[in-house]
N, C-alpha and C positions, 0 to 999 in steps of 0.2 A: 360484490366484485370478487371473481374468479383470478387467481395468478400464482402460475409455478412457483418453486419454491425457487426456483435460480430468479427468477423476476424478482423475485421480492430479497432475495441477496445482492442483486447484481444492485438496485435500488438504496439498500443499507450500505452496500461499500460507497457507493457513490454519495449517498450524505455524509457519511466518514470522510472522505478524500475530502471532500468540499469541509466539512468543519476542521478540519485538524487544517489544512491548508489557511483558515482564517482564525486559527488560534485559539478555540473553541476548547472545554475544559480536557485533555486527554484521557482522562477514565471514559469518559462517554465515547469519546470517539474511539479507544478501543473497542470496548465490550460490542460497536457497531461492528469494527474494522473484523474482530475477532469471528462472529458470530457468524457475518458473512464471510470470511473465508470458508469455517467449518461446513456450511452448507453446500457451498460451491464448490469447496474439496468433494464430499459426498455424492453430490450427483455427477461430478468429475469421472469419478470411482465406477460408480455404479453404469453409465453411459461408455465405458472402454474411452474415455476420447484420449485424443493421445496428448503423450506423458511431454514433449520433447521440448517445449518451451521451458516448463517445468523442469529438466532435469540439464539442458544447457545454463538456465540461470543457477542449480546449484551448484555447478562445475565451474563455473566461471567463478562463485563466491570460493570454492573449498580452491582452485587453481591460485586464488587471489593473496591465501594464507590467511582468512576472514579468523579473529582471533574473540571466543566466547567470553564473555564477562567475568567465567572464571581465571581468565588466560588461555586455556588449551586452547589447539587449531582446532577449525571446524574439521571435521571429521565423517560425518554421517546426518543421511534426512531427522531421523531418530534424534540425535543432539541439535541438532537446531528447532525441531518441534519442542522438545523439551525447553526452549529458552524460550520458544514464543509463547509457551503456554502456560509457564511459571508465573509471567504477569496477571493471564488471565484468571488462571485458578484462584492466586490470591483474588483478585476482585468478588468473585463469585461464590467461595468458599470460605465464609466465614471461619469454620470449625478448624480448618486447616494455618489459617495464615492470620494469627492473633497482631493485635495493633498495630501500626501505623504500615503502610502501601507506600510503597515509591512508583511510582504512573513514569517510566521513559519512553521517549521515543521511538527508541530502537525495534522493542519488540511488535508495536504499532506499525511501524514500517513495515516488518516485515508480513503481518499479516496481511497488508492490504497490497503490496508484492504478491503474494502467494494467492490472497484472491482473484485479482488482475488477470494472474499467469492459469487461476483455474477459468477463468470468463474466455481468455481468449483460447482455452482450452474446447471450450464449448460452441465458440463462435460467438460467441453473447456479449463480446468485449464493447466498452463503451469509450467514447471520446475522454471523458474525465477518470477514467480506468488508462487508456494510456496516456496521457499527460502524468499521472499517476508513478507509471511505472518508469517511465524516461526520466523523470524529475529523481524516482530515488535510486533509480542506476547511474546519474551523471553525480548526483550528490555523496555517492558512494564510491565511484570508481569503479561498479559491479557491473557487466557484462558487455562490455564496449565493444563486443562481435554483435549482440543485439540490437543495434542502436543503428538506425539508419542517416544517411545523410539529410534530413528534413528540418526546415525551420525551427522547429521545438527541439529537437537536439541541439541543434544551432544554440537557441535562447538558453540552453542551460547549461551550459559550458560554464565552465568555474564556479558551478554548484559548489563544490566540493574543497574551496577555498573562501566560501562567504560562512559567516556570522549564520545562524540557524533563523532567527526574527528574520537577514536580506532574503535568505535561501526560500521559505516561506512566502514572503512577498512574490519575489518572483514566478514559484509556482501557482499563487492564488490570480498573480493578473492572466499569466497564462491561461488557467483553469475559465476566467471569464471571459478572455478572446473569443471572437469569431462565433457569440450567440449560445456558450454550450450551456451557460445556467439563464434561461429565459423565462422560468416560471417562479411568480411570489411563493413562499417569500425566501428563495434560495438566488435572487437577483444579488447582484453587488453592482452600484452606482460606481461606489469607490475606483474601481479597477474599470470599469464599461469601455475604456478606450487605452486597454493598455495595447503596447507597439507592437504587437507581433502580427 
């Protein structure tokens, strides 16, 4: 079997999205979420596609006063790669990042945010890519110019006021609305008739 490399990225973000979405261990679902961003940045890059999804959602974070784990404001692309990537280094860098890992959320979002924004940069964007991205822009309060009036907006509205477990759930029933995970063994019974 023959497949690009954005295939096979667009592929890995989307089992990321679906596992972290069903609470699957977070180091794995980064190292996916991460891996495939990097790729998907790269052919990004190298294709000229354009930057402009990409660079309203970081205007919308640094306009929002998006405040970095150290404290400082978000400031620059440069500082917020350097946050998403501090996790994954540690992961993958033993020599660098001696004993124990902290696995958060945060930087996991963002990667699979940035990959999303590079898929629909490509055209290559997938249904569980944005569900993806609506879910962590309503649960953040990040780029409400981006956000259309559509059902899934709709459904997640007060993301951003729920418990991380409700916020989760609701993005995983979404996630299996309307047929999008239909192939074993990435089905979910559980969720198969949620409301939307």
């Amino acid at each position: 079997m023959i497949r690009t490399k954005a295939e096979v990225a667009c592929l890995l973000l989307d089992r990321a999205i679906w596992q972290y979405f069903h609470g699957d261990d977070l180091a794995v679902v980064h190292n996916m979420a991460h891996a495939a961003h990097t790729v998907l940045r790269d052919v990004a890059k190298a294709s000229h596609a354009d930057r402009h999804f990409e660079a309203r959602l970081f205007a919308s974070l640094k306009a929002q006063g998006v405040v970095m784990p150290d404290g400082s404001a978000l400031e620059s692309h440069r500082q917020f790669a350097d946050f998403m990537n501090a996790q994954a280094n540690g992961l993958k860098h033993a020599d660098r990042e001696r004993g124990d890992l902290s696995i958060e959320p945060e930087p996991i979002q963002a990667a699979m945010a940035l990959g999303c924004s590079h898929a629909v940069q490509l055209g290559i964007v997938t249904r569980a890519q944005i569900v993806c991205l609506v879910w962590i822009a309503r649960r953040s309060n990040a780029a409400p110019d981006l956000l259309q009036d559509t059902p899934m907006a709709r459904a997640f509205e007060g993301l951003n006021t729920m418990g991380r477990e409700e916020a989760l759930e609701v993005g995983a029933k979404f996630l299996c609305a309307d047929g999008i995970n239909t192939t074993a063994p990435f089905t979910c019974p559980r969720h198969a008739t949620a409301p939307f």
